[in-house]
Z-matrix of the N, CA and C atoms (Angstrom, degrees):
N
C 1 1.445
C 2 1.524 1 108.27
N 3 1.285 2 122.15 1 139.90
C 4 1.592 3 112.22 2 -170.73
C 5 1.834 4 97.11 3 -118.84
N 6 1.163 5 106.44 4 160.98
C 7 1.762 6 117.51 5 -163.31
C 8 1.619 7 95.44 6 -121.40
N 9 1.094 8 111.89 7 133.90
C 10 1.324 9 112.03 8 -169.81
C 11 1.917 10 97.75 9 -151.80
N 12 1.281 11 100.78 10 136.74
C 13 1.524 12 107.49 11 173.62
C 14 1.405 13 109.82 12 -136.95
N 15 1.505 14 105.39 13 136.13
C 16 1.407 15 130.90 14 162.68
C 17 1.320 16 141.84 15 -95.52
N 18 1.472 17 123.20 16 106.86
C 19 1.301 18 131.28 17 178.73
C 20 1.431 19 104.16 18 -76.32
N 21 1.760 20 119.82 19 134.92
C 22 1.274 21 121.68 20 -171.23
C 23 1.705 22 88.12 21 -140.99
N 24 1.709 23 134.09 22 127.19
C 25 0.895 24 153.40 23 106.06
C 26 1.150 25 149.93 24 -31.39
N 27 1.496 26 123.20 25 74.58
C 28 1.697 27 130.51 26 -166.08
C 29 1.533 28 99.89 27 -102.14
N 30 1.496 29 121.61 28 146.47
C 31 1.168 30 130.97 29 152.18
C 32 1.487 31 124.76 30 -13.09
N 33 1.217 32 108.36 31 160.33
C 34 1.466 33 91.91 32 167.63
C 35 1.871 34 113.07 33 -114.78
N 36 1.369 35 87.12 34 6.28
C 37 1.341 36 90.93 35 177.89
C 38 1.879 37 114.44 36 -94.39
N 39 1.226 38 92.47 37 16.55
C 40 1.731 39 96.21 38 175.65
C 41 1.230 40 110.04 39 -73.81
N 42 1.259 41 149.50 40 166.93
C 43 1.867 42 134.44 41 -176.19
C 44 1.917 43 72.70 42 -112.63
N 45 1.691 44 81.06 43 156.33
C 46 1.594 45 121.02 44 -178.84
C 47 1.889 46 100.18 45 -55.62
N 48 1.177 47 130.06 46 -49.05
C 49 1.594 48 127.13 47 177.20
C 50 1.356 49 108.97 48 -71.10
N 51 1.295 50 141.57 49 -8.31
C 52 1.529 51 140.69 50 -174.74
C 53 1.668 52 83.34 51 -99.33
N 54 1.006 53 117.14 52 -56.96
C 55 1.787 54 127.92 53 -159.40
C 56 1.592 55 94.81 54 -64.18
N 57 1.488 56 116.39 55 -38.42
C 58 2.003 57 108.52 56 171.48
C 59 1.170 58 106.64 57 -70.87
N 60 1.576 59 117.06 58 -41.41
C 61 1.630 60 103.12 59 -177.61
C 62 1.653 61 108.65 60 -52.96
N 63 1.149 62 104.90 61 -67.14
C 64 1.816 63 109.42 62 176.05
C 65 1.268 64 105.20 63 -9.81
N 66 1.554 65 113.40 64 -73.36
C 67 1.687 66 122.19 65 -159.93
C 68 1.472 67 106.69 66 -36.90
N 69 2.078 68 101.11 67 -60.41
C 70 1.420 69 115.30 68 -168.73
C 71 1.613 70 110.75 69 -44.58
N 72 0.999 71 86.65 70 -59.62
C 73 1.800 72 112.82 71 -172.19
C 74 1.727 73 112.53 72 -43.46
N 75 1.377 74 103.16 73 -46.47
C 76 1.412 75 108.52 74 177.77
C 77 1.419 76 110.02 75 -87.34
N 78 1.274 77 138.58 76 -16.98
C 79 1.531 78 135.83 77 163.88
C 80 1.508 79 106.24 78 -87.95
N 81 1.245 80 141.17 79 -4.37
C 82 1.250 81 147.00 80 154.80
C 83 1.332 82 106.38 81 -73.90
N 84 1.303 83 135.71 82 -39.26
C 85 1.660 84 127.62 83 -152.72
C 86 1.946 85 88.84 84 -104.09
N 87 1.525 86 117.88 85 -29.26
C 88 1.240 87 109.78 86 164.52
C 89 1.410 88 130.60 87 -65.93
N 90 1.354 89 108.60 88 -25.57
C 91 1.443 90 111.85 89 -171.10
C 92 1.945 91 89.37 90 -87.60
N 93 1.471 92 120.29 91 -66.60
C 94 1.541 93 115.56 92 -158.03
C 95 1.828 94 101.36 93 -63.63
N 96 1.643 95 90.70 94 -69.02
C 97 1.220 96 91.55 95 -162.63
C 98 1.428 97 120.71 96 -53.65
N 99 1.337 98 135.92 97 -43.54
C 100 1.516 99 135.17 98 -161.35
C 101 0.922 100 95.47 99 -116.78
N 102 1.657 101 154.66 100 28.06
C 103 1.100 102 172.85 101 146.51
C 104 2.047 103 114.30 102 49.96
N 105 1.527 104 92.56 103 51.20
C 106 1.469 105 115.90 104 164.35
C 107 1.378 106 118.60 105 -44.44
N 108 1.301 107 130.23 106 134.23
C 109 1.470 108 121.73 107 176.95
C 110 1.290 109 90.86 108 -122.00
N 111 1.737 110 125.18 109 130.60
C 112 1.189 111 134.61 110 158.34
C 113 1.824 112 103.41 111 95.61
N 114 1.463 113 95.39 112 21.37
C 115 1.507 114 74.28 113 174.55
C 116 1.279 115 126.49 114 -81.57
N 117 1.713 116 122.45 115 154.09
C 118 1.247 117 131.93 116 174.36
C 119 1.505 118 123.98 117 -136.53
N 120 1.320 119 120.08 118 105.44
C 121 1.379 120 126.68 119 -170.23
C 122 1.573 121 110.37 120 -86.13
N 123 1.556 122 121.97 121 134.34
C 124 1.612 123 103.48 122 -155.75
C 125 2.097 124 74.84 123 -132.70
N 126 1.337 125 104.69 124 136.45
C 127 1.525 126 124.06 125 152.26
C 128 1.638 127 115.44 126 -64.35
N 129 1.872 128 112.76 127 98.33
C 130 1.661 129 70.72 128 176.70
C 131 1.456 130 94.14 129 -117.06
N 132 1.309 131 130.38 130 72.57
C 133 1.020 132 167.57 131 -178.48
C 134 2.005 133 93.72 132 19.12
N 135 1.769 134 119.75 133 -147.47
C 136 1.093 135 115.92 134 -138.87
C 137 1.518 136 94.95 135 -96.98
N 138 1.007 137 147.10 136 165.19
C 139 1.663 138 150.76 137 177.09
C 140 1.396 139 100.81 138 -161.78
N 141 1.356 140 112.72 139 155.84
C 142 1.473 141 140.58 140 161.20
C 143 1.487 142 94.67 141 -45.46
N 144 1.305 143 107.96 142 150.97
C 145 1.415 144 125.02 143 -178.55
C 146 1.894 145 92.94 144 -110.85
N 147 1.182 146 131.52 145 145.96
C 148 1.405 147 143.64 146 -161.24
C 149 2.208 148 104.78 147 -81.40
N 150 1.332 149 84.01 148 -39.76
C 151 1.756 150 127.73 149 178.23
C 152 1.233 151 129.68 150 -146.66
N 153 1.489 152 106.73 151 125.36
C 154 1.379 153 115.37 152 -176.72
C 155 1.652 154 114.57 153 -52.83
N 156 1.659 155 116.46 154 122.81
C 157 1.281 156 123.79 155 179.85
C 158 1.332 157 108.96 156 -103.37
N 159 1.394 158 138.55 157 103.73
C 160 1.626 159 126.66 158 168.65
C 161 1.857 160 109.51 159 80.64
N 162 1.436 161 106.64 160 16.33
C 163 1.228 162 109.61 161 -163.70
C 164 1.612 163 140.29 162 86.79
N 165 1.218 164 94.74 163 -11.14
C 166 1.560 165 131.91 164 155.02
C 167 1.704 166 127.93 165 -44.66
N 168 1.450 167 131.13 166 90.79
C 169 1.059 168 94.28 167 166.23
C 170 1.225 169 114.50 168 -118.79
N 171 1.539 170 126.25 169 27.46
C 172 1.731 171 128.42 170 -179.15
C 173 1.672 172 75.18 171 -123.44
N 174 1.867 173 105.55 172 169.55
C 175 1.089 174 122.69 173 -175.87
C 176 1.613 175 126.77 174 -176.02
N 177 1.363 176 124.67 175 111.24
C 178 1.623 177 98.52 176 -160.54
C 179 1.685 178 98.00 177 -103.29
N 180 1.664 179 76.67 178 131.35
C 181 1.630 180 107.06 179 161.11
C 182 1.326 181 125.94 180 -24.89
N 183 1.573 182 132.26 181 130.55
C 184 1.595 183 110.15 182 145.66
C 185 1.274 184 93.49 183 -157.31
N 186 2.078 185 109.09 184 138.02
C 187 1.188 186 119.78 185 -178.88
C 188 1.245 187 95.30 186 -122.64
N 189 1.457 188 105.24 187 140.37
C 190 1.451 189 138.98 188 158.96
C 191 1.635 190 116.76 189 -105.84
N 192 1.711 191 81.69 190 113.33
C 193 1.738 192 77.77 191 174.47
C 194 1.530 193 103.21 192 -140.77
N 195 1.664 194 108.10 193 121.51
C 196 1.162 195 134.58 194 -171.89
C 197 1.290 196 130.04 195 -117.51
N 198 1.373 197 125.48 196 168.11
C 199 1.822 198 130.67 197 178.13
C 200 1.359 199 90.53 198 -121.16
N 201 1.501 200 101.54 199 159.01
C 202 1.482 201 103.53 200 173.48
C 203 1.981 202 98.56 201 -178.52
N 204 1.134 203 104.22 202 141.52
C 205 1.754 204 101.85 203 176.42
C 206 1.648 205 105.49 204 -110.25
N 207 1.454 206 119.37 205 9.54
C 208 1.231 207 117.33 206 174.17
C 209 1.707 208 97.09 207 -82.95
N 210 1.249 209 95.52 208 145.71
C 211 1.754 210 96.32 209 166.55
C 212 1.461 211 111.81 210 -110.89
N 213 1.607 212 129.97 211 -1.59
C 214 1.325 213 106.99 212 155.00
C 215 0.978 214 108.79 213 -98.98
N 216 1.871 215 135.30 214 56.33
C 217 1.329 216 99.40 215 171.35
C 218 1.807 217 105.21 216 -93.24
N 219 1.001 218 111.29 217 -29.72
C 220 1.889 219 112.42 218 -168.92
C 221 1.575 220 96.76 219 -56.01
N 222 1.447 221 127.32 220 -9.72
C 223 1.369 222 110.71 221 176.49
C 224 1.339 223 98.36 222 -103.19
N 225 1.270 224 135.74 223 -3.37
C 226 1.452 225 115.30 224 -172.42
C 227 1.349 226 104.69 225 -119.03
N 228 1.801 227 109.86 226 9.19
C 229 1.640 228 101.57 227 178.56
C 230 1.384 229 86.69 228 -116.08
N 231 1.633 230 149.00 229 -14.09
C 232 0.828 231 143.27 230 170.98
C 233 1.505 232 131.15 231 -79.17
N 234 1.525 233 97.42 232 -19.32
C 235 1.940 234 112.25 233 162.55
C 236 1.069 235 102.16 234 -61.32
N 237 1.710 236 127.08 235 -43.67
C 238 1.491 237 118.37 236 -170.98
C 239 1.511 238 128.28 237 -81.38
N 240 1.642 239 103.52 238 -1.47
C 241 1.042 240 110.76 239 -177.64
C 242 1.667 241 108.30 240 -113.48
N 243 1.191 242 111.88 241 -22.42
C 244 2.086 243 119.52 242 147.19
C 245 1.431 244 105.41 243 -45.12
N 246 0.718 245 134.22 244 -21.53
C 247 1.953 246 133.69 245 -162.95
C 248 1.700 247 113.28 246 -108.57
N 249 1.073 248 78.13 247 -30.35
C 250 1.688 249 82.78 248 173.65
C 251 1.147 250 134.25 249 -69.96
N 252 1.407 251 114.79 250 114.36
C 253 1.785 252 104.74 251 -173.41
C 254 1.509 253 102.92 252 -74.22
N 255 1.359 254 137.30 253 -4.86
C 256 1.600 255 121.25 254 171.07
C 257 1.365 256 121.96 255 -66.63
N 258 1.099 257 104.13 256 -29.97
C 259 1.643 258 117.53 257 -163.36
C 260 1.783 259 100.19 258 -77.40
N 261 1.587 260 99.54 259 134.69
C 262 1.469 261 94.12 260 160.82
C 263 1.493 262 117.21 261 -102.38
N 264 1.522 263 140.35 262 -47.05
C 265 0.610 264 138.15 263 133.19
C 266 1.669 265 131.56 264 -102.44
N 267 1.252 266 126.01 265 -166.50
C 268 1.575 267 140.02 266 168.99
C 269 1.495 268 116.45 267 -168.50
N 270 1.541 269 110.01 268 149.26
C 271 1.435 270 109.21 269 -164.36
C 272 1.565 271 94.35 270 -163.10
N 273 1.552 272 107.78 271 115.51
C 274 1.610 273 126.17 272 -165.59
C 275 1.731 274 93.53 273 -97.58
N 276 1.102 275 112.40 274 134.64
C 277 1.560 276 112.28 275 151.09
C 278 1.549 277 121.95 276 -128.03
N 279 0.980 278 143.60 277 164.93
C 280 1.762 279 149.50 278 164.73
C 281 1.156 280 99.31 279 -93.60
N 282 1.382 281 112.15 280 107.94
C 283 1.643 282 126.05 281 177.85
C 284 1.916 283 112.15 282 -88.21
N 285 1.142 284 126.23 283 -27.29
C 286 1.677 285 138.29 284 150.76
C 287 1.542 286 95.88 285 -41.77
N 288 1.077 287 125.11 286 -61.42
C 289 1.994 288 124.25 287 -171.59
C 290 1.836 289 103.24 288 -62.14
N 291 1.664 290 108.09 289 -26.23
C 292 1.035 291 89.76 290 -178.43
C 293 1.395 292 115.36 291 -109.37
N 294 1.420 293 136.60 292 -9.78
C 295 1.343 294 153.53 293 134.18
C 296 1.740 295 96.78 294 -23.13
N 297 1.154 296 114.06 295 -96.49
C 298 1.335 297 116.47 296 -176.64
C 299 1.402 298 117.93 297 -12.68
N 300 1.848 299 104.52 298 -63.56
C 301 1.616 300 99.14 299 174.34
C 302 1.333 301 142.52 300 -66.24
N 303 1.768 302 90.76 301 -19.37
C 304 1.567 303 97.12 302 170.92
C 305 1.630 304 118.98 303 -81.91
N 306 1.238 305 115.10 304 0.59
C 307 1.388 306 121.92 305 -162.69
C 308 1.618 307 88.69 306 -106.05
N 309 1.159 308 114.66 307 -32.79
C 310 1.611 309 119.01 308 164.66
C 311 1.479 310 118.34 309 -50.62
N 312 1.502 311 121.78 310 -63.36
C 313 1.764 312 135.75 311 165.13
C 314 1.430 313 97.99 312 -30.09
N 315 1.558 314 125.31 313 -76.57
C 316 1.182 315 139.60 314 174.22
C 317 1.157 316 87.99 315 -11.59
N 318 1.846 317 122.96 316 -108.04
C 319 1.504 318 141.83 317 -125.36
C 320 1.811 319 88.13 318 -64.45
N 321 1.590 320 123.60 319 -36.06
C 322 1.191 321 114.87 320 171.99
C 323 1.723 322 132.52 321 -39.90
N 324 1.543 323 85.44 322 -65.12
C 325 1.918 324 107.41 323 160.47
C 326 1.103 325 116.73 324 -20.82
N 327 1.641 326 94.71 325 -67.10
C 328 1.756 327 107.71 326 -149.38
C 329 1.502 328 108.42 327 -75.74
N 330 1.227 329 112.74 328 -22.93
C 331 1.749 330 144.22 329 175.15
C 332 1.890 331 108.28 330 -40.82
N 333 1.716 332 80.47 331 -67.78
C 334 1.946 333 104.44 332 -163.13
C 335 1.788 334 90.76 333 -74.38
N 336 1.447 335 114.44 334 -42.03
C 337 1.751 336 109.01 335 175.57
C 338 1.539 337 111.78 336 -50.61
N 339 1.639 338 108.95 337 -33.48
C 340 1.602 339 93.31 338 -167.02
C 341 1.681 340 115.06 339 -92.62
N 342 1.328 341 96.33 340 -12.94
C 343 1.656 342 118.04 341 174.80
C 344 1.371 343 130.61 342 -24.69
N 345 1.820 344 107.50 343 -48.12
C 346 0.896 345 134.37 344 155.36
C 347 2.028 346 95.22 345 85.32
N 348 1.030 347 119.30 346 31.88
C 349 1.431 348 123.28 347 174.14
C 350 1.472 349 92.78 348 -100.52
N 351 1.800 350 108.15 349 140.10
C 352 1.459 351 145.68 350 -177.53
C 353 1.879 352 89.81 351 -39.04
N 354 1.291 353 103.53 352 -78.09
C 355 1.549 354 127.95 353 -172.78
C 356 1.746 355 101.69 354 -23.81
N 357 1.132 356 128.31 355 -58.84
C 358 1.677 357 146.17 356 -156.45
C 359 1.657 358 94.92 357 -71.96
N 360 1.201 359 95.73 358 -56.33
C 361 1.886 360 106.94 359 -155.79
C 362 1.742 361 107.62 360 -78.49
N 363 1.082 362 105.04 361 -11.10
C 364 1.964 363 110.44 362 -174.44
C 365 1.346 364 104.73 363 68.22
N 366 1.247 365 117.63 364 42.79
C 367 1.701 366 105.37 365 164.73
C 368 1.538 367 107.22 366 -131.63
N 369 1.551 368 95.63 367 33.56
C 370 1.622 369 91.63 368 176.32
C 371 2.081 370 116.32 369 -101.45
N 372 0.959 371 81.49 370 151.99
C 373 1.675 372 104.25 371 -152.27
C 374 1.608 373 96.34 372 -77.72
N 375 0.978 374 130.54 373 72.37
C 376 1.775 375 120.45 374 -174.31
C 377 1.407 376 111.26 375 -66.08
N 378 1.299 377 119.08 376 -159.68
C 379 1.183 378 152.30 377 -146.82
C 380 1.533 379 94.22 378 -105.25
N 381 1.355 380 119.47 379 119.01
C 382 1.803 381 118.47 380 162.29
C 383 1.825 382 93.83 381 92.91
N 384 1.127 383 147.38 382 9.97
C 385 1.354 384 136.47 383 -134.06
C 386 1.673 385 80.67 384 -113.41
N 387 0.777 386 112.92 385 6.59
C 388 2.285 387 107.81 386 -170.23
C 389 1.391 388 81.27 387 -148.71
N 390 1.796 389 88.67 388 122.30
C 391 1.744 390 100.16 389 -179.07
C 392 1.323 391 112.38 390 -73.14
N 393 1.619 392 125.50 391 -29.82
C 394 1.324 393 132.06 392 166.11
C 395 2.128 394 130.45 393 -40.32
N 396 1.446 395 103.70 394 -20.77
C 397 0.980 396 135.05 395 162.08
C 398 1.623 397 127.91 396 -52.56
N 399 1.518 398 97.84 397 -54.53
C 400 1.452 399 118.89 398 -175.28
C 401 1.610 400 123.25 399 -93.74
N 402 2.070 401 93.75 400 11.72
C 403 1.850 402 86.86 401 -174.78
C 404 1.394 403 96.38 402 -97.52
C-alpha cells in the first residue's frame, strides 16, 4: 500500500465555511471515490505564502495524507484539483519512498555508532590536540 500526502494552497480570500466544505469534500472523494484508506485532511489554517502566487501573498494550508493501492489515484485526484479555480497551488509526494529512505539513514547511523571507530564516537585524538606538540 503506498502513503502519499498532499499539500493544497487556497486563497485566503475563500471564507472559513467554503474552506470546511473543501476539507469535507476532499476526505469524502478520497475515502469513496478513489478508494483511500486512512485518509485525513488537516486545516493548517492561513500562513505567509514564501512567493507571491496570482497576487497572493497569505494562503490557507490543507494537507491530505492518505493510503491507497490504486496507482492512478494521484492522477485522478489531482485532475480535479488542476480545474479548480480555488486552488493556488498543490504538490503530491509518496511518503513510503520517503519512510524507506529515512529508515535507511537510521540502519546507517546506528551501524557507524556501533562500529566502535575513534572518528564516529568523538574520542578521537587529532592533530595539534597536546600543546607540547606545537612549541
Amino acid at each position: 500500500m503506498r502513503h502519499y500526502e498532499t499539500m493544497i494552497v487556497v486563497p485566503p480570500n475563500v471564507s472559513e465555511s467554503d474552506l470546511d466544505n473543501m476539507v469535507k469534500g476532499y476526505e469524502e472523494e478520497l475515502r469513496n471515490r478513489h478508494g483511500a484508506s486512512e485518509a485525513v485532511v488537516q486545516k493548517w489554517g492561513k500562513r505567509n505564502l514564501s512567493y507571491p502566487i496570482q497576487k497572493f501573498t497569505e494562503g490557507y494550508y490543507v494537507l491530505c495524507d492518505y493510503k491507497s493501492e490504486k496507482e492512478d489515484i494521484i492522477q485522478s485526484f489531482e485532475g480535479r484539483l488542476r480545474v479548480s479555480e480555488t486552488i493556488l497551488r498543490f504538490l503530491t509526494i509518496r511518503r513510503d519512498e520517503e519512510e524507506k529512505s529515512e529508515a535507511r539513514m537510521k540502519e546507517k547511523l546506528l551501524k557507524r555508532g556501533k562500529s566502535g571507530s575513534k572518528e564516529d564516537s568523538g574520542d578521537y585524538d587529532g592533530f595539534g590536540e597536546e600543546d607540547g606538540e606545537m612549541d
